[in-house]
N, C-alpha and C positions, 0 to 999 in steps of 0.2 A: 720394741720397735713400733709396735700399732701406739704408742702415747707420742714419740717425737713427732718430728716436722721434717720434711723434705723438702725441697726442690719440686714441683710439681708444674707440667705444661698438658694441654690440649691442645691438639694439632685439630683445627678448625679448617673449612674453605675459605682460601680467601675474601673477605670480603663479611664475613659474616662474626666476623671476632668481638665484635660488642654487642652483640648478640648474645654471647659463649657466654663472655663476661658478665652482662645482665643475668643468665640463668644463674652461673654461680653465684652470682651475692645474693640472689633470693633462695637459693638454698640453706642460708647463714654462712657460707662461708666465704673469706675475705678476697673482694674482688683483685684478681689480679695485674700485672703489666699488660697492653694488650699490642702485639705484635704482627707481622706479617707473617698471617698464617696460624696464628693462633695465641693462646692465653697463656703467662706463664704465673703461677702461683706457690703458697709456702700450706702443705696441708700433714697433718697425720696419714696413716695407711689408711683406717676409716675414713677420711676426708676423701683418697683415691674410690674406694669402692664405691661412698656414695655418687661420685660426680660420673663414676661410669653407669652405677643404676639410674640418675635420673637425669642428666644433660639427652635435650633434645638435640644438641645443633652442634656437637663436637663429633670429630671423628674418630679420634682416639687419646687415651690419657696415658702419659707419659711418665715416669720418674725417675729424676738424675738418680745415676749411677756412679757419676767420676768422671771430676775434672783434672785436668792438668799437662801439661807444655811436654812437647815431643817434639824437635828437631832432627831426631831420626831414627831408621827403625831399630837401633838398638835403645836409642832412649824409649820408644816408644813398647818394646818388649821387657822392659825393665818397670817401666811404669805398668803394665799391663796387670803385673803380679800382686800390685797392690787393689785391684780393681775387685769388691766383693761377689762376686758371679755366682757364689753359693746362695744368694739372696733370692736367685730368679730361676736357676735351675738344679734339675737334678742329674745323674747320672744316666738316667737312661731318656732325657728329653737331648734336641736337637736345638741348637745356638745359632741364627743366622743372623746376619750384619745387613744393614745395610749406610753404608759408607758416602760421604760427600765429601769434598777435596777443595777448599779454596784461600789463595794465596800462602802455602804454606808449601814447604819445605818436601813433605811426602804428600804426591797426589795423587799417587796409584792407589785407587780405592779399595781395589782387587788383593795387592798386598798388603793394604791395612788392615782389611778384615781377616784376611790367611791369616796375619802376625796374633790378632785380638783372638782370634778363633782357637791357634794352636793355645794360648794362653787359660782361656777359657774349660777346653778337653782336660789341660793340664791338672787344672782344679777340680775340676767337681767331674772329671769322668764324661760328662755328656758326648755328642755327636759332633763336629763343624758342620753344618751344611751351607755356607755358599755366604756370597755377597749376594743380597735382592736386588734387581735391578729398580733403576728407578724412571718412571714414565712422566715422562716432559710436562705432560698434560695435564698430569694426576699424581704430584710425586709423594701424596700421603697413600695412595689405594693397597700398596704391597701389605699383606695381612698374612700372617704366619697360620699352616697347618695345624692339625691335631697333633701335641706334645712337642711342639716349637717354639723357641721364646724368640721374639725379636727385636736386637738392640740397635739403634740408632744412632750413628757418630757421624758428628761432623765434627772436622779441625779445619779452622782458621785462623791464619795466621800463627803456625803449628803451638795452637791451644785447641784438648782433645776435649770433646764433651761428648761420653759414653750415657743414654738414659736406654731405659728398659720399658717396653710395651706393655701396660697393665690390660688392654682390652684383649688381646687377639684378634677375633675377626673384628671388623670394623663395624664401629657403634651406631652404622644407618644402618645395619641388618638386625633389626629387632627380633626377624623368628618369624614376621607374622605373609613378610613378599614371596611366594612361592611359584603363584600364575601373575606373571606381567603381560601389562599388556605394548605397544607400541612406542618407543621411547621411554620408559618410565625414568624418573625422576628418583632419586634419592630421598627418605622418609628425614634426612636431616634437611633438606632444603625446604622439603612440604612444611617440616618445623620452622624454619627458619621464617618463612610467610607469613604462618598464622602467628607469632610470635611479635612479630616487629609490625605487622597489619594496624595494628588497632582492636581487633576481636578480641572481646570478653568471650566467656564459656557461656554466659547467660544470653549471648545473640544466636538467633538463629543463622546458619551458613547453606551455603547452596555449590556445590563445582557440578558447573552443568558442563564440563568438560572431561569427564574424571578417572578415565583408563583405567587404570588398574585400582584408583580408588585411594593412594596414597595421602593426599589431601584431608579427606574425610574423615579417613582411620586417625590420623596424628591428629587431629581435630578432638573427636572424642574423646582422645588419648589423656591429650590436654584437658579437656570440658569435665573429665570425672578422675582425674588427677590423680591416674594412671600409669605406674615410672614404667618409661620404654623398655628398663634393659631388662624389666622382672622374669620375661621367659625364654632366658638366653644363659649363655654358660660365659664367662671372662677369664683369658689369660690368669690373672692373679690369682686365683682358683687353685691353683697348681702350687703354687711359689711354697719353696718351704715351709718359712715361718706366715702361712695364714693363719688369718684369724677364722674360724668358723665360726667361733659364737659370737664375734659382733659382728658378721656377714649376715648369720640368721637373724640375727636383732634389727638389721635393717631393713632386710627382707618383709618379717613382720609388720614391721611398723610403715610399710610403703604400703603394703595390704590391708592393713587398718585404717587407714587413710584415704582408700579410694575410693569416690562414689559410686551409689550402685544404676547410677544412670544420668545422663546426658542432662543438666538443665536445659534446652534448650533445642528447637528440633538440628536436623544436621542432614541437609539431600545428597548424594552423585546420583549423576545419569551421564548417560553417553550414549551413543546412536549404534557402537557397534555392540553386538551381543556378548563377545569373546571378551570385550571389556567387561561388562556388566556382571558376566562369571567370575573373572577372575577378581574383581573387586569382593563382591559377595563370599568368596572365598577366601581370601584375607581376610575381610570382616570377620569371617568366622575364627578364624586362628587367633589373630587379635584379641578377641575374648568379646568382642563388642558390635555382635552381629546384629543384637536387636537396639542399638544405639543411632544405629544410621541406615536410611530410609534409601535404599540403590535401586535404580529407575531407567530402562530401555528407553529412550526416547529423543528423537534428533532438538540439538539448540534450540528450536523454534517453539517447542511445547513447553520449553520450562519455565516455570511460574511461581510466585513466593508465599503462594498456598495466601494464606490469609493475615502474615505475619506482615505490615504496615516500613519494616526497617532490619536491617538485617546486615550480614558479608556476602557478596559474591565472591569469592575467591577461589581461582582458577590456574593453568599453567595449558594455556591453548598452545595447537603445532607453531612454531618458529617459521614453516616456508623452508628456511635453510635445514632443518634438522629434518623434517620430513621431503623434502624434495615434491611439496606442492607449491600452487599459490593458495593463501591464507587469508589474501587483502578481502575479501568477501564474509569469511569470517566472521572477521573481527569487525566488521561493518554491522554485519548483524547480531554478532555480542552488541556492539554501543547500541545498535537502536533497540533493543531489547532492554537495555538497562535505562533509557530514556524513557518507557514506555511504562512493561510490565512492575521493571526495579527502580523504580523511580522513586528516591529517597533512600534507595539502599547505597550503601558501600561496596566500594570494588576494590577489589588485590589480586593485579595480576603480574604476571612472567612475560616482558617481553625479551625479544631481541633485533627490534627494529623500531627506529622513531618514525618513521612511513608506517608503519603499523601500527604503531601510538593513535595517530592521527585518525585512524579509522572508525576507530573507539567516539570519539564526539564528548569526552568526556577530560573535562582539568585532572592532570595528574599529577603525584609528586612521586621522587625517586627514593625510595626506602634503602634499597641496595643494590650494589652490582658485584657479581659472580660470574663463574663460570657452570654452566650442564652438559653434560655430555662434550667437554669441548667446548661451547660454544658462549661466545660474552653477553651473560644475562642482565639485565636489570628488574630488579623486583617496585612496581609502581602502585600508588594507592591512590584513590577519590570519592569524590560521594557523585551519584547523579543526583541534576538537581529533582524538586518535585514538579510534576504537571501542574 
């Protein structure tokens, strides 16, 4: 089973799918379709474990289970029987569904999954526990428990596609976010920035904005080529037929690869304290506490040390997501970058073009997503020089 080829998808945010895609072909493997919402590709099991060790900017990694045409539920409990379920669990793990319904024949998502679930128990013994619900907002974020597998169906136009969750919890919790600070951000979007920015690992970077510190840490992450998922545990872990010994071999070989330090310097600061802790404290977990330089200090004192050119990249309050105004802000982020950063690069997060504007600086639109809810766009420029 670890030498074939599967069916293989990353369920990404919208919006960030050539992104996914770009990571994977520079990992060697063959770039795939790219889709709303995510990447879909043809990989070994190898090929899965590695893109869940080292994709920055996907959410979770997927692999078909089983296709095939159900017009009703007894077609669909007849087919259910041929569906390999032994592949993903055991007996005493727990199978939950979560089900989507459109333009087909069965659209009770609720009896879908009941029907899939008893069929499931029937095999391999395990638990049914439930249909996941799925949030409007975020209809990737459902992530299964400890010794939970969770399958994925959608039928359209009553054709079933059953795939199996290889990550479990969800691939922007690296291990290392534990104290957040106010809003935080997702370490796959802070990837997504520096990713599609422009930033090499040999520029120096600055978030003089930097809460919890998210920004920074994936920075370094990147800069000494550091796979995010090294100190985390993954769904497929569990799955009958793993592979251990080419999970270890990959293992190793991400570890022997990573540098033992930052080319390049790497600042946060932020003005509250509670941020600066909880950044510094991630840093630590991270494993890359003495790679990045985290600094008390309001927007006004930050400065690019002696370094001539560099990133600013940041992810300042929205206004709408903090319930202030911001327009002052960002007035003094631009004159600051016209001033102190003058020559450097900027990459920032808005979610207002009145707040573009504030800035004083030519931008262009890298991408648009959603945070928290709320419809971002991701912008990049240089100021010019004095």
């Amino acid at each position: 089973m670890a030498d074939s080829s599967s069916d293989l998808y990353l369920v990404t945010a919208p919006g960030l799918e050539h992104i996914t895609a770009s990571e994977l072909a520079a990992l060697g493997m063959t770039s795939g379709s790219e889709m709303h919402g995510g990447v879909s590709w043809r990989g070994t099991m190898l090929d899965l474990y590695r893109a869940n060790l080292w994709l920055r900017t996907a959410t979770r990694v997927l692999i078909r289970v089983s296709r095939f045409h159900a017009g009703s539920f007894a077609e669909l409990e007849r087919r259910a029987k041929a569906v390999p379920w032994g592949r993903f669990v055991r007996a005493r793990d727990r199978a939950r569904f979560r089900v989507t319904c459109h333009k087909s024949a069965l659209y009770h998502s609720d009896a879908v999954a009941q029907r899939l679930g008893e069929s499931v128990a029937a095999e391999t013994g395990c638990t049914f526990a439930g249909n996941a619900e799925t949030d409007e907002q975020d209809p990737a974020s459902h992530e299964a428990s400890s010794g939970e597998q969770l399958f994925i169906v959608r039928i359209d136009h009553d054709t079933v596609t059953v795939s199996a969750d290889s990550s479990g919890t969800l691939l922007h919790k690296r291990g290392y976010r534990q104290a957040t600070a106010k809003a935080p951000m997702r370490e796959t979007l802070a990837a997504a920035m520096l990713l599609s920015s422009g930033w090499s690992r040999r520029e120096p970077l600055v978030d003089p904005l930097c809460g919890s510190g998210t920004i920074a840490i994936e920075a370094v992450l990147i800069a000494r080529n550091m796979a995010p998922g090294m100190n985390r545990e993954f769904r497929f872990e569990r799955w009958p037929g793993f592979d251990r010994t080419g999970w270890a071999a990959l293992r190793d070989e991400a570890r022997a690869g990573a540098a033992d330090s930052a080319p390049a310097s790497i600042v946060a600061s932020d003005r509250d304290a509670g941020a600066v802790e909880a950044a510094m404290s991630n840093a630590v977990r991270a494993e890359v506490g003495g790679d990045v330089q985290i600094v008390q200090q309001p927007l006004s004192a930050t400065s690019p040390s002696d370094e001539r050119t560099g990133w600013l990249i940041t992810n300042p309050p929205y206004g709408v997501r903090v319930g202030t105004d911001v327009r002052n802000l960002y007035a003094r982020l631009g004159s600051m970058m016209q001033t102190s950063f003058a020559g450097w690069n900027l990459g920032i997060l808005s979610a207002s073009t009145e707040l573009d504007r504030q800035l004083g600086t030519p931008l262009e639109q890298v991408f648009e997503t959603k945070n928290g809810g709320i419809a971002i766009r991701f912008l990049r420029g240089r100021a010019a020089n004095e």
